[in-house]
MIKOL-942098 format. One record per residue: residue in three letters; x, y, z of N, C-alpha, C in turn. Coordinates in steps of 0.1 Angstrom, whole numbers, plus 5000, padded with zeros to 4 digits. Atoms other than C-alpha are relative to their C-alpha. Layout:
# residues N
ALAXYZXYZXYZ/...
END
This chain:
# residues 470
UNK500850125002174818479213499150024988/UNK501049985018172618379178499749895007/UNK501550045004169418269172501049845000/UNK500050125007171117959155502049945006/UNK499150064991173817859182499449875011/UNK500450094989173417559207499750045010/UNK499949984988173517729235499150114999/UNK501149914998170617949229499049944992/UNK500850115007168717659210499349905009/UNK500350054993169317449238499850055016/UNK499649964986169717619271499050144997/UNK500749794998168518039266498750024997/UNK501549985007165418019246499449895013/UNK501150114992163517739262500550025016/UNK501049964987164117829296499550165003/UNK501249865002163418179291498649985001/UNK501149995004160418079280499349925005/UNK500550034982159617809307499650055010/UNK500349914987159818069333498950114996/UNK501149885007157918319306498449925008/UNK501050044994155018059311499249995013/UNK500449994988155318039349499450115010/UNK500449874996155318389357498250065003/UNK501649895006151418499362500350134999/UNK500149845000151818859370500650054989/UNK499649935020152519099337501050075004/UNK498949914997154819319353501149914995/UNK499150124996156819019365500649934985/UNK499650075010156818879331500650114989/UNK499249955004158019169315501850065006/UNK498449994997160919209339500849904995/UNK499450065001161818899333500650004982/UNK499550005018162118939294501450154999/UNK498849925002163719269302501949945006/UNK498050034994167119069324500049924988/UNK499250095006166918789300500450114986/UNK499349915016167319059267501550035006/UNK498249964999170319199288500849885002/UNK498750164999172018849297500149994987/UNK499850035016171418789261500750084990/UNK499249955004173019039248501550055006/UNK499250074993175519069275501249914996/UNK499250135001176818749263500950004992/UNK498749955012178418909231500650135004/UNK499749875000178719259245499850065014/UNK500749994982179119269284499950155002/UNK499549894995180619609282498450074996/UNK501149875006178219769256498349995003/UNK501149984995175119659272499850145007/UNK500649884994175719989293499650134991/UNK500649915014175420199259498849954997/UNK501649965008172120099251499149995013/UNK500949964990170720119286500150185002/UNK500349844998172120479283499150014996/UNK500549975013170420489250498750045004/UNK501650014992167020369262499750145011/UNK500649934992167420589293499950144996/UNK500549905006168020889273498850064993/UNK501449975013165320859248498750015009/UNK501150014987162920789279499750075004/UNK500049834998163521129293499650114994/UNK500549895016163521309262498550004997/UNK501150035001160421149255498850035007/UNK500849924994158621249282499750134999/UNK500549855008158321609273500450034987/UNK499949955018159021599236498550014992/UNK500749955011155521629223499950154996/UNK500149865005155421909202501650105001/UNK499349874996158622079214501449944989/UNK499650035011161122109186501649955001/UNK498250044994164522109206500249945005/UNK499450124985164221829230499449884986/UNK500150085016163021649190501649984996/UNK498449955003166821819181500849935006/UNK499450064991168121669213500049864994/UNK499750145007167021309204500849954988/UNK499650075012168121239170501850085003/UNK498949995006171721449177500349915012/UNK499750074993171721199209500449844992/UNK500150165001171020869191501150044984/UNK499350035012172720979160501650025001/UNK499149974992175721099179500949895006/UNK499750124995175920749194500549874986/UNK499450045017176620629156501250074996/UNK498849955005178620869145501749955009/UNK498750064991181320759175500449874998/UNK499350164999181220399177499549964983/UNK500150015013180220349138500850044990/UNK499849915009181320619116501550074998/UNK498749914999184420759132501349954989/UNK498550075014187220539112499950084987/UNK500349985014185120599083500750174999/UNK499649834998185421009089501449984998/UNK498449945002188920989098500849934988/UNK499250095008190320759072500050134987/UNK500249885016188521009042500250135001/UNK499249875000189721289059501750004998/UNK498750045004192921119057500450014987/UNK499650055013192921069024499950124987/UNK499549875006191921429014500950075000/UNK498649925000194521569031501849964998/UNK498650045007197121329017501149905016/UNK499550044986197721219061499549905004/UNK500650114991197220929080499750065014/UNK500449964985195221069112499849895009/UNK500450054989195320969142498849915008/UNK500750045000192820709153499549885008/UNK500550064993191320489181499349904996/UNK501250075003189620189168499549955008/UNK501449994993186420139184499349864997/UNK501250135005184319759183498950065000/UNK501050005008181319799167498949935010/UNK501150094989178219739195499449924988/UNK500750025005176319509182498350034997/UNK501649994997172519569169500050175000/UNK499949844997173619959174498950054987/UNK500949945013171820059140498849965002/UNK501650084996168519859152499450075009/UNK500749974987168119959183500050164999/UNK500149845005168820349176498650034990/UNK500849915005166320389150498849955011/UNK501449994991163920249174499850045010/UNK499749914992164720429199499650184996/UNK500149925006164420719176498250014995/UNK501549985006160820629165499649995010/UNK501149944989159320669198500450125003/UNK499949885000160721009202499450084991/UNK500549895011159621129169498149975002/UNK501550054998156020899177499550145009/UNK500649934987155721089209500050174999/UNK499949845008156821459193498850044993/UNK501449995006153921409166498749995009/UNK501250034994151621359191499249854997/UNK500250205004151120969173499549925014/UNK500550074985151420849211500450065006/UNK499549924988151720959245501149925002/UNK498850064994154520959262500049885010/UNK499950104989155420619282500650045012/UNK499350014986155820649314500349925009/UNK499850114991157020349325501749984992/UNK498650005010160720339316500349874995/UNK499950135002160819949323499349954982/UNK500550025013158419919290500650064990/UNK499149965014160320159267501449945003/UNK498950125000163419919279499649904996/UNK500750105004161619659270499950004987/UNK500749945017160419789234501649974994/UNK499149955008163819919227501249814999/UNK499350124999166019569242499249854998/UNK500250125005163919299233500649914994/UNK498950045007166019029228499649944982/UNK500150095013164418849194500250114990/UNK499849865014164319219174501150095002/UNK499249905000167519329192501250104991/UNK498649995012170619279171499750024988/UNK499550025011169719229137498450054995/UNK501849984999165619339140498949924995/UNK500549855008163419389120499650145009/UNK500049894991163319739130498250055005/UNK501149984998159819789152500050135007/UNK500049884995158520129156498849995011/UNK500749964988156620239186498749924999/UNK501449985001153120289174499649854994/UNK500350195004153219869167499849935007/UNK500150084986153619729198499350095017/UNK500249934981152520019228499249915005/UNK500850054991149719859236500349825003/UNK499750174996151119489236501249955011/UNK499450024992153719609258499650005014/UNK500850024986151419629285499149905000/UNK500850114999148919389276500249904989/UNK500050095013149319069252499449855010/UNK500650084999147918719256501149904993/UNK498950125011150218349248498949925002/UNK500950085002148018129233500549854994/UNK499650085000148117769224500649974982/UNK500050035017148017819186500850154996/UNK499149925004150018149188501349945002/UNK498450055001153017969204500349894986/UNK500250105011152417679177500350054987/UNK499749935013152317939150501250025000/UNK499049975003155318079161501549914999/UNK499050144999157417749170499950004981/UNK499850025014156417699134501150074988/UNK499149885012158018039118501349995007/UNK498250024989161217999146500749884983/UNK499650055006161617689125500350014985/UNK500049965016161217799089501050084997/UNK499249895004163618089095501649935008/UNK498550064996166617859114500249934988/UNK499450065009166317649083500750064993/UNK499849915010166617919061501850025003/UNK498949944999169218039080501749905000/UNK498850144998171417709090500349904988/UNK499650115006170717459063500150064981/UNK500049925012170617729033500750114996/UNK498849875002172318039038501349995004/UNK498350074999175517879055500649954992/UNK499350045011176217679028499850094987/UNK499849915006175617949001501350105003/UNK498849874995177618189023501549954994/UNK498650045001180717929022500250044986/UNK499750015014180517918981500450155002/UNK499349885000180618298984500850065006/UNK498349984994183318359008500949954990/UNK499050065004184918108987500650084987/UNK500149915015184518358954500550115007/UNK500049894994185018668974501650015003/UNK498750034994187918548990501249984995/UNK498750015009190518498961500550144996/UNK499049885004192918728955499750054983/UNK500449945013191918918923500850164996/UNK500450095010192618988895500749855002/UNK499850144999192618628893500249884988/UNK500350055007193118358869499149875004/UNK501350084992190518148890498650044996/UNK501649965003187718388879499850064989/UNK500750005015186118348849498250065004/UNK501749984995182318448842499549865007/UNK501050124987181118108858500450035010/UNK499950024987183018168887499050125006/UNK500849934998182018518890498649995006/UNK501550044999178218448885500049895013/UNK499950084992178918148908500150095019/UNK499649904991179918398936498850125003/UNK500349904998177718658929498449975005/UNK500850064998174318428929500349945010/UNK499550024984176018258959499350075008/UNK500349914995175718568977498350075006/UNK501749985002172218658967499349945008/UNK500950074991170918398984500349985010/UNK499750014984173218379013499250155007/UNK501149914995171918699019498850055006/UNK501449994999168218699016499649855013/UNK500050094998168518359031500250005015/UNK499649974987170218489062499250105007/UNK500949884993168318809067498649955005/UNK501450064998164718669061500149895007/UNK500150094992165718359081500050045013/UNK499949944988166618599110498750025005/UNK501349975000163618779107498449915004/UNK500750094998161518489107500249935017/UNK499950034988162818379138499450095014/UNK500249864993162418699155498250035002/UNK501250014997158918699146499549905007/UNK500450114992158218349156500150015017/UNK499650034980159818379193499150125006/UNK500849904992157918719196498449994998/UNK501950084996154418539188499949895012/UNK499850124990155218279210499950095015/UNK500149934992155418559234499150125003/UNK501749925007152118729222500450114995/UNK500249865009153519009204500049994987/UNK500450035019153019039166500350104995/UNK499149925009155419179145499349974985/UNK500050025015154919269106500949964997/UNK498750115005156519089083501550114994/UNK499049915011159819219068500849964987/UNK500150035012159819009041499349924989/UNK500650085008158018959011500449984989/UNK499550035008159518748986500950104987/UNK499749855005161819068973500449914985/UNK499850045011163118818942499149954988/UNK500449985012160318798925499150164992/UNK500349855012159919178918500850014988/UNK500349995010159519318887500850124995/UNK498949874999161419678893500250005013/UNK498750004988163619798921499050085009/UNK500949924992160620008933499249875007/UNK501050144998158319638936501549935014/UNK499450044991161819538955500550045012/UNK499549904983162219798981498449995007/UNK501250024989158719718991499649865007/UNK499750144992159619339001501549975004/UNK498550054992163019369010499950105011/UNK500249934992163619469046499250095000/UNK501049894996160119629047500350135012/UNK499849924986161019749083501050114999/UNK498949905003163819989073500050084988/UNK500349925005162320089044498850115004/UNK501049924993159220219058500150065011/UNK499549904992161520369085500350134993/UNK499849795008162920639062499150044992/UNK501149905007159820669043499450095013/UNK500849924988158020769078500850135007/UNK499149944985161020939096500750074990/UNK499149955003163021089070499350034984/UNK500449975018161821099030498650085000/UNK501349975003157821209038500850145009/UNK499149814990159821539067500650044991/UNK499449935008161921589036498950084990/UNK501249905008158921689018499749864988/UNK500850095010158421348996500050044989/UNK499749965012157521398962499050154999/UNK501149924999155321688975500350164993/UNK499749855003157522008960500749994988/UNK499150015014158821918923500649944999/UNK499150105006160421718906501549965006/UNK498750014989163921808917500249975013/UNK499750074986163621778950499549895006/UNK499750135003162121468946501049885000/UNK498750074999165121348932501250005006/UNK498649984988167421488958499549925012/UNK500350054985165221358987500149874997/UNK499950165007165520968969501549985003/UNK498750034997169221008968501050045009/UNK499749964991169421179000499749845008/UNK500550114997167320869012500649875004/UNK499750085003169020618996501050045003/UNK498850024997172520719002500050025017/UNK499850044980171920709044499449875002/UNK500850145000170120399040501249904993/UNK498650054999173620259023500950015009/UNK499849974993174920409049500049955013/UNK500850094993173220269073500249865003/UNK499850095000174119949065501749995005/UNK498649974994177720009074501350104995/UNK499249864999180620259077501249964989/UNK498350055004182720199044498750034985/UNK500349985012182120379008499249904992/UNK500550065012180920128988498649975008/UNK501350034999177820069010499050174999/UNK500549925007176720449002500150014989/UNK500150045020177220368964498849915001/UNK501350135004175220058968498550095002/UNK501549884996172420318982499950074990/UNK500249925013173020538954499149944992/UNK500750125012172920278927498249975005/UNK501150045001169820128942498950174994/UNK501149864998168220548942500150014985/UNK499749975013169620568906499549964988/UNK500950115006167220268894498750055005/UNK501649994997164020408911499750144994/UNK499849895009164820738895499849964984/UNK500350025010165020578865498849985000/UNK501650055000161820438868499050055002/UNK500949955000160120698877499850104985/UNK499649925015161120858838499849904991/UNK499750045011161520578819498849865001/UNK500750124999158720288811500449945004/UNK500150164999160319998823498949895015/UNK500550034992157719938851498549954987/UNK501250065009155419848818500749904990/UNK499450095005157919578805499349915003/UNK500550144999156719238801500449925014/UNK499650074985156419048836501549904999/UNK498850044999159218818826501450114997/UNK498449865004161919128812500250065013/UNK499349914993160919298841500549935009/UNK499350044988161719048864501649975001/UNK498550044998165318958849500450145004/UNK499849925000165619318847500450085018/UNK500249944983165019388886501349915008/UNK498850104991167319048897500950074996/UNK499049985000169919158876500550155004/UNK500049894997170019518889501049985014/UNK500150104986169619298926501349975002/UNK498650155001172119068922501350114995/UNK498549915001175119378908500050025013/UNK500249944989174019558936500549925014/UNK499650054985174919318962501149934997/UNK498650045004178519218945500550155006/UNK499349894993179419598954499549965016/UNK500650014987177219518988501149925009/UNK499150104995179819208996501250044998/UNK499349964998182719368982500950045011/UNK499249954992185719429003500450144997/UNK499649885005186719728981499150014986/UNK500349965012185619938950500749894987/UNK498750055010188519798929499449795000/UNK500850165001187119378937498549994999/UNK501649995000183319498933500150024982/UNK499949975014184519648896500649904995/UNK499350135010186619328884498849915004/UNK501050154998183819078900499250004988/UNK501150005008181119238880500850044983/UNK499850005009183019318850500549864993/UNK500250165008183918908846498849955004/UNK501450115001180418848851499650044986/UNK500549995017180019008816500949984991/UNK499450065010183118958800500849925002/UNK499050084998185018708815500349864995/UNK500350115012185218428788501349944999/UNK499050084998188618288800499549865006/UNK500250124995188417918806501149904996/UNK498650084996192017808816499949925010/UNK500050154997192717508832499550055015/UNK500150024985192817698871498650095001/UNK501750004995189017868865499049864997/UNK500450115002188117538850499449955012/UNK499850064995189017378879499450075013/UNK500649914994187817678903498449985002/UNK501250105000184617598890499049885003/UNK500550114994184317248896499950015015/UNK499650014982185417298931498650055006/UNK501250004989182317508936499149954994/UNK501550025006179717368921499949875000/UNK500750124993179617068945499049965000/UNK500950085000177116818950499050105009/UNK500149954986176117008985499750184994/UNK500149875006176317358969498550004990/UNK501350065014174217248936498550015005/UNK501150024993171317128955499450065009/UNK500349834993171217438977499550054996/UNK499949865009171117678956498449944990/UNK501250075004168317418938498550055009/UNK501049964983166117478976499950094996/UNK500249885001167117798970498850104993/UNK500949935016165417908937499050005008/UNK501449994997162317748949499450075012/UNK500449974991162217868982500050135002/UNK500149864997162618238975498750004991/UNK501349995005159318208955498849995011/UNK501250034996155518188966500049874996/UNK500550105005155617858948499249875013/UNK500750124990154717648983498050104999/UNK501249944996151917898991498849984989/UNK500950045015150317858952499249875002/UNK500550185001150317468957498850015014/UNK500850014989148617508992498650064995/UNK501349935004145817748974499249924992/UNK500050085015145617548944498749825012/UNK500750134993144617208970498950075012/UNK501149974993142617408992498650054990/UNK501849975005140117518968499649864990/UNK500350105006140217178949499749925016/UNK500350034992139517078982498850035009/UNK501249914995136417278992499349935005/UNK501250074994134117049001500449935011/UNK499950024984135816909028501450035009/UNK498549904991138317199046500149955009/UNK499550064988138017019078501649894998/UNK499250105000140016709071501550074995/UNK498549925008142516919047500350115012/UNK499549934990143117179070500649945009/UNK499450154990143716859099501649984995/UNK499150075002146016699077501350165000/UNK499249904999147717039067501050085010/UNK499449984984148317129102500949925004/UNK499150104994149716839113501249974990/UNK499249945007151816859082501450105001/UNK499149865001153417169086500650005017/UNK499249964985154317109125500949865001/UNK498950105001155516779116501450034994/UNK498549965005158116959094500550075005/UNK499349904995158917229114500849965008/UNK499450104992159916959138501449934992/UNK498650035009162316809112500950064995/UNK499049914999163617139101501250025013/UNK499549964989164417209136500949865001/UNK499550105003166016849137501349984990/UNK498649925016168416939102500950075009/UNK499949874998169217249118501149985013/UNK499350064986170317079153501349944993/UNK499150105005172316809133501450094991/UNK499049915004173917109113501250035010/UNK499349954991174917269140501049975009/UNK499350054988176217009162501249954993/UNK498549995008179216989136500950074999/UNK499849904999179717319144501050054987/UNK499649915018181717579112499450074997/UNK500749885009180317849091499150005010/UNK501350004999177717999109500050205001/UNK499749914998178018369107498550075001/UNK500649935009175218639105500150114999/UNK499149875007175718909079499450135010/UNK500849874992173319179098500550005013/UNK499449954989175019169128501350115004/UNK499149915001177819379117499450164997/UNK500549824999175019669111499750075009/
END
C-alpha cells in the first residue's frame, strides 16, 4: 500500500485515525498503531511482515543488555546487517563472483522486503543508542515495535533514530493545530508527489527507456531526461517525506525534517546537508565519527569519506553503479575539501553543485554503466539533430511536461517562504489579520492540493515510488 493510493487515501488513513482519536487509553492507542503498521505493510508484504517482527524482536533482546558490552554491540549490526546481505545483496555477490571467475553461479532470487534498508538502520540505532549509554534500554518491546514499524516512516522513512522519539513513544499529545499542521504537510507532499513527480517520472522513463545508442538522443533529449529525473526524484522523495511527517504530527510525534531545499546548494558538501538529512546524519553518527572522522590525518580522512560514501551508494541498492554514484558523490567533497571552489561566486557555485547533482543521478537512474556513459556523454556532445531526435523531442516537451517542470523550478526553491517573509514584515503592524487570512490560506489550498491529487489518481497510471525499492 502508498501513501498516494485510493485505498489508503480513502479507506486506511482516515479510519486509522478515527479510531486513533477514539481510543483514550495510551497503551491502547499505541497497539492500535502497532496492528494498523502491520496490516499496512502486510498489504504489500504478507509474508515479510514476519522478517521485521523478527528484526524488531531481535534488536529488543540484544538491546536489553547491550549497554556497554562490545559483543552483543557485534551481535546486532552482524544480525541486522546479515538480514541485508541475504535478502538484498546476495544476487549482487553472486553475479560479481560470477563474473570473476568467468561462471554463472548458482542462484535463488529473493524479492526484495520492502522498507528493509529503513527499518534496519533504525533498528540498528537503538542498539548502538543503548550500547553508548545515549538511552536506557526499552523495556517494553511493544514500543520498540512501534518505533521500529511505524507505518508513515516505515518503507521509504525518513530514517528516525532512537534518541528522537523515546520519550514520545510513551507520551505525546494530538492537538487541534498539530493535526492541522500536519493535514497541511500530508498535503504539500502528496502534491509533490502525485501532481509533480509522476509526470516528471513518465518524461524520464520515457528517456531512459529507449534503446541506446540511439538516434532519438540528441543533447536536448538527453538533458530532457536527465532534468526529468532530477525532479522526479527530489519530488518523489521529499514528497514522501513530507507526508510521513504530516501523518506523524497528526499523531503527536515530531519528526525532523529530511529535506532542505538540496537544489539550491552551492557545493556537494551544502547538498549532503539538505538532501536526505536522515541518512546522512545516520553515517555521520553511526559509522564516519566510530571510523575516527577527520580526527587522525588527512589520509584517513579520505578513506573514511569514501568508505562512507561508497556504503551509502550502496545502501541505496544492490547493483554497481549505485556504489559509483557514492563514490563520485565522496570524490566531489574530497575535492572540496583541497580545492577553493566552496569560495566560488554564489551563482558558479550553484551551477557547479546541480551540475555535479544532476550527472550524478543519470548514473543513479541508469540501468547499466554502458547507458549512464552514452546518456551523459550526449548531454555534452550530442549535437545530432536528425529528423527522429527532432521529433523525440517534441514528443517530450509537451504542454503537460512543460508546465511541470515550470512548478518544478519554482517549487524546489525557498521562493514561497521569501514572499511570505517579505509580506509579513511589510505587514507588521497588523500580524493578526495577516496571519488570519494566511492561515485560512494555506488550509484552503492544502484542501485543493488534496483535491488535484484525488482527481489524479482516480485515473489511475504512473504512480510508482522510487525509494521503495531501497
Amino acid at each position: 500500500m502508498v501513501f498516494s493510493s485510493l485505498t489508503f487515501l480513502c479507506v486506511f488513513f482516515p479510519l486509522v485515525f478515527l479510531l486513533y482519536l477514539l481510543i483514550p487509553q495510551k497503551g491502547a492507542k499505541n497497539a492500535l498503531l502497532i496492528l494498523a503498521s502491520l496490516l499496512f505493510y502486510a498489504y504489500g508484504e504478507p509474508v515479510y511482515v514476519l522478517l521485521m517482527l523478527a528484526s524488531s524482536l531481535l534488536n529488543w533482546l540484544i538491546g536489553l543488555k547491550a549497554q556497554g558490552r562490545r559483543g552483543l554491540l557485534a551481535l546486532a549490526v552482524l544480525v541486522n546487517l546479515g538480514f541485508l546481505a541475504v535478502f538484498k545483496y546476495a544476487g549482487l555477490v553472486a553475479s560479481s563472483l560470477g563474473a570473476l571467475i568467468g561462471a554463472e553461479l548458482p542462484f535463488a532470487e529473493i524479492a526484495l522486503p520492502i522498507g528493509i534498508s529503513f527499518y534496519t538502520f533504525q533498528a540498528l540505532s537503538y542498539v548502538i543508542d543503548v550500547y553508548r549509554g545515549d538511552t536506557p534500554a526499552q523495556q517494553s518491546y511493544p514500543r520498540v515495535l512501534l518505533f521500529i514499524s511505524f507505518f508513515p516512516q516505515l518503507i521509504a522513512g525518513p530514517i528516525i533514530k532512537y534518541h528522537d522519539v523515546e520519550a514520545q513513544l510513551a507520551e505525546r499529545t494530538v492537538s487541534v493545530e498539530g493535526v492541522a499542521t500536519g493535514l497541511r504537510r500530508f498535503a504539500v507532499g502528496l502534491a509533490k508527489k502525485v501532481l509533480i513527480a509522476n509526470t516528471l517520472g513518465a518524461t524520464a522513463d520515457a528517456v531512459f527507456g529507449l534503446a541506446m545508442p540511439s538516434e532519438q538522443v540528441n543533447i536536448a533529449v538527453a538533458w530532457i531526461g536527465a532534468l526529468a529525473y532530477l525532479g522526479q526524484i527530489y519530488f518523489d522523495f521529499s514528497g514522501y517525506s513530507d507526508m510521513a511527517i504530516g501523518m506523524a504530527r497528526m499523531f503527536g510525534f515530531h519528526y525532523r525534517e529530511n529535506f532542505e531545499y538540496p537544489y539550491i546548494s552551492r557545493n556537494i558538501q551544502e547538498f549532503w546537508r539538505r538532501w536526505h538529512i536522515s541518512l546522512s546524519t545516520w553515517f555521520k553518527e553511526y559509522l564516519y565519527i566510530p571510523l575516527g572522522g577527520n580526527r587522525k590525518g588527512r589520509g584517513r580522512t579520505v578513506l573514511n569519506k569514501l568508505i562512507v560514501f561508497g556504503l551509502c551508494g550502496l545502501w541505496h541498492g544492490a547493483a554497481w553503479t549505485f556504489v559509483v554514484w557514492g563514490l563520485f558523490h565522496g570524490l566531489f567533497l574530497l575535492l572540496e575539501e583541497y580545492l577553493p571552489i566552496r569560495k566560488l561566486p554564489r551563482a558558479v557555485g550553484w551551477l557547479y553543485a546541480l551540475l555535479v547533482v544532476c550527472v550524478g543521478f543519470v548514473l543513479f537512474r541508469a540501468e547499466s554503466f554502458g547507458q549512464a556513459l552514452y546518456l551523459v556523454g550526449q548531454m555534452f556532445t550530442g549535437f545530432e539533430f536528425g529528423h527522429a531526435a527532432v521529433a523525440q523531442t517534441l514528443i517530450l516537451l509537451d504542454p503537460l511536461s512543460v508546465s511541470t517542470f515550470i512548478i518544478a523550478v519554482v517549487a524546489a526553491t525557498p521562493l514561497g517562504l521569501l514572499v511570505a517573509n517579505k509580506l509579513r514584515a511589510r505587514h507588521a503592524d497588523k500580524p493578526g489579520a495577516l496571519t488570519g487570512a494566511a492561515h485560512v490560506g494555506s488550509y484552503v489550498g492544502a484542501f485543493a492540493l488534496i483535491a488535484l491529487s484525488l482527481l489524479a489518481l482516480s485515473g489511475g497510471g504512473y504512480n510508482p515510488f522510487i525509494y521503495f525499492r531501497f
